[in-house]
C-alpha positions in Angstrom: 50.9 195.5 -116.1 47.7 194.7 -114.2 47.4 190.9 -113.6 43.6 189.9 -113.7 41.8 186.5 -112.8 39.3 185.3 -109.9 41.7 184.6 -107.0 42.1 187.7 -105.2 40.3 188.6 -102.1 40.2 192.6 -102.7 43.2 194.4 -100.6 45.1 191.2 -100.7 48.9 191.3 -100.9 50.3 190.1 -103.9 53.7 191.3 -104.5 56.2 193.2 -101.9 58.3 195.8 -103.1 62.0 193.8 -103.8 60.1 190.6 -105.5 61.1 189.2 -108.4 58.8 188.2 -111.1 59.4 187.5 -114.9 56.6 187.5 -118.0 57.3 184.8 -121.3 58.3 181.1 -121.3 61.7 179.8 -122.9 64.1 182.2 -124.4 61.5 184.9 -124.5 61.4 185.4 -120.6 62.2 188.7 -118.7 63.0 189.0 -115.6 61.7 192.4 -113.3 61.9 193.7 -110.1 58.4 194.8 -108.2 59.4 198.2 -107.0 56.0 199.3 -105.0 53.6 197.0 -103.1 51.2 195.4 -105.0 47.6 195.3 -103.8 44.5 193.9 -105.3 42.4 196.5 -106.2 39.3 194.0 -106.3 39.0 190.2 -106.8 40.0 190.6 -110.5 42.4 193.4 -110.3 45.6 194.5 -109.6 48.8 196.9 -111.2 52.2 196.0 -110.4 55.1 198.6 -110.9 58.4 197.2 -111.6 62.0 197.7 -113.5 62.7 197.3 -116.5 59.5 198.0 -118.2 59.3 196.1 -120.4 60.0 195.3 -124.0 57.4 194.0 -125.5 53.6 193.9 -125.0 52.7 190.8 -122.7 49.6 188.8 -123.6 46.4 189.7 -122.2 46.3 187.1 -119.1 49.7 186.2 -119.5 51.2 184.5 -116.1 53.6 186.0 -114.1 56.2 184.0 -112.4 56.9 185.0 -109.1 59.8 184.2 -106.6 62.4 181.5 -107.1 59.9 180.7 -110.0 61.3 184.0 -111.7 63.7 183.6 -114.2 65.5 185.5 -117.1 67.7 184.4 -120.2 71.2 186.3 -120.0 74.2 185.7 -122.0 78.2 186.2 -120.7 79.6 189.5 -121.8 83.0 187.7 -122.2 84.9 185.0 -121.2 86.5 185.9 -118.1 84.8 185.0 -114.9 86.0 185.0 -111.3 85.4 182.9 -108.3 87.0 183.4 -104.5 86.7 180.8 -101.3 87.8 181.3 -97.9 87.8 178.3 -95.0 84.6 178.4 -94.2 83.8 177.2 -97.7 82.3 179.9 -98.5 82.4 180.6 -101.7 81.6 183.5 -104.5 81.3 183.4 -108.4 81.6 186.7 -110.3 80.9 187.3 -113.8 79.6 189.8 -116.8 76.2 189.2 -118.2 73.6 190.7 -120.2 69.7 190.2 -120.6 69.1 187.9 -123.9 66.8 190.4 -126.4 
C-alpha cells in the first residue's frame, strides 16, 4: 500500500516497524501490523509493508488509521472467556477471537 497526499517532508518517518494501523470504516475495517519502517519516499509518497495483506483492494487515497486510532472488527470464537487478578489489582482477560470477514 503506498499512502499518497501533500504532507510529507521527503525521508520523513511515518510508521515504525510494530505500529498498528487499519484501512475501512465500520464493520469493514482491518486491522495490520507495519512490519518495516516506513519512510517517505518524497512529499507525496510512501510504501508501507505490513501483516496480513490484505483482503481486499483499498481505495485509491483511502486513510489509514494509525495508533490507538487503529481498530479491527473481531467476533468470539466461543463462549468461554477467562479472567485472573492478583492483590495488586492487577488484572487479565483472556479470550478466543477471530477477524470479522
Amino acid at each position: 500500500v503506498s499512502p499518497s497526499g501533500s504532507n510529507f517532508t521527503g525521508s520523513e518517518v511515518l510508521f515504525e516497524a510494530g505500529d498498528y494501523i487499519s484501512f475501512g470504516s465500520g464493520t469493514s475495517t482491518t486491522l495490520h501490523f507495519v512490519v518495516n519502517q516506513c519512510v517517505a519516499a518524497s512529499t507525496t509518497s510512501a510504501s508501507i509493508d505490513f501483516e496480513p495483506g490484505l483482503k481486499h483492494d483499498a481505495a485509491n487515497g483511502a486513510a489509514i488509521a494509525q495508533g490507538t486510532s487503529a481498530v479491527g472488527v473481531f467476533a468470539l470464537t466461543d463462549d468461554i472467556q477467562g479472567w485472573n487478578g492478583d492483590k495488586y489489582s492487577n488484572y487479565s482477560i483472556s479470550l478466543d477471537a477471530i477477524e470479522r470477514q
